[in-house]
Phi, psi and omega in degrees: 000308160321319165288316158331292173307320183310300223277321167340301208294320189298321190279077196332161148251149178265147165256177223293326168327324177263342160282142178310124159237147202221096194270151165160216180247146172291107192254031176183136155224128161166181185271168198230160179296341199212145190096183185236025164266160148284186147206189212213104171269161167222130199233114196254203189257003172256018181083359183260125178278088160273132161270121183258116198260130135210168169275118189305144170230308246208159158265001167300304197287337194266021165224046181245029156322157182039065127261127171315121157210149157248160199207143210243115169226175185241132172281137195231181186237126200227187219242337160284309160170218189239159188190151200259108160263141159310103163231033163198169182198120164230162198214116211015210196308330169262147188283146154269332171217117177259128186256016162287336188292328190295301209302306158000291194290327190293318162289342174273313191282348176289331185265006189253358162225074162296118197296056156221003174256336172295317180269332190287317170264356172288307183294325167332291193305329248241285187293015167244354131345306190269351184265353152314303186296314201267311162289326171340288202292345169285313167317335169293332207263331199263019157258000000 
């Protein structure tokens, strides 16, 4: 978990100006056998197939195959490698993900991985490992 809040951390939160943004059609929304995302293809408008990881909420979002959107994402660093999430979707005139709603939450969970709470539970995690290590190693020694 510690590792995880670490790796977290690494990631701003952006405001919507400073995200990639990128239009054209969807061509697949749905979920994958292995993660824990949905995902999103986009077919832009220069003919480039991107994939995108976010989570479905709604049947708005999940039936917005063959639709015109534009789509705001962040490239993040995840405990897996790096991979481009979604956080805004507009599909003509309506938001489908809106990142007023997002952006809040994402700084309050931003303030929850202070890198001393990270470190802290990193050493949790850490010391009953080492007293593992340590009665061994005496035992190692008186045989």
């Amino acid at each position: 978990m510690a590792l995880t809040w670490g790796i977290e951390a690494m990631n701003p939160v952006l405001d919507l100006d400073q995200m990639d943004m990128a239009s054209g059609v969807v061509e697949k929304v749905g979920d994958v056998k292995r993660g824990c995302c949905d995902k999103l293809y986009l077919r832009t408008n220069d003919g480039e197939l991107k994939k995108y990881d976010w989570t479905i909420y709604t049947e708005e979002q999940e039936n917005l195959a063959g639709s015109n959107v534009k789509v705001w994402s962040q490239r993040q660093i995840s405990i897996f490698g790096m991979r481009d999430v979604i956080y805004q979707v507009q599909s003509g005139n309506q938001y489908v993900v809106d990142y007023k709603n997002i952006k809040p939450n994402r700084k309050k969970g931003k303030d929850q991985y202070d890198p001393w709470v990270v470190g802290i539970l990193g050493s949790i995690a850490v010391f009953p490992l080492l007293r593992v290590w340590w009665v061994n190693r005496k035992s190692e020694l008186n045989d």
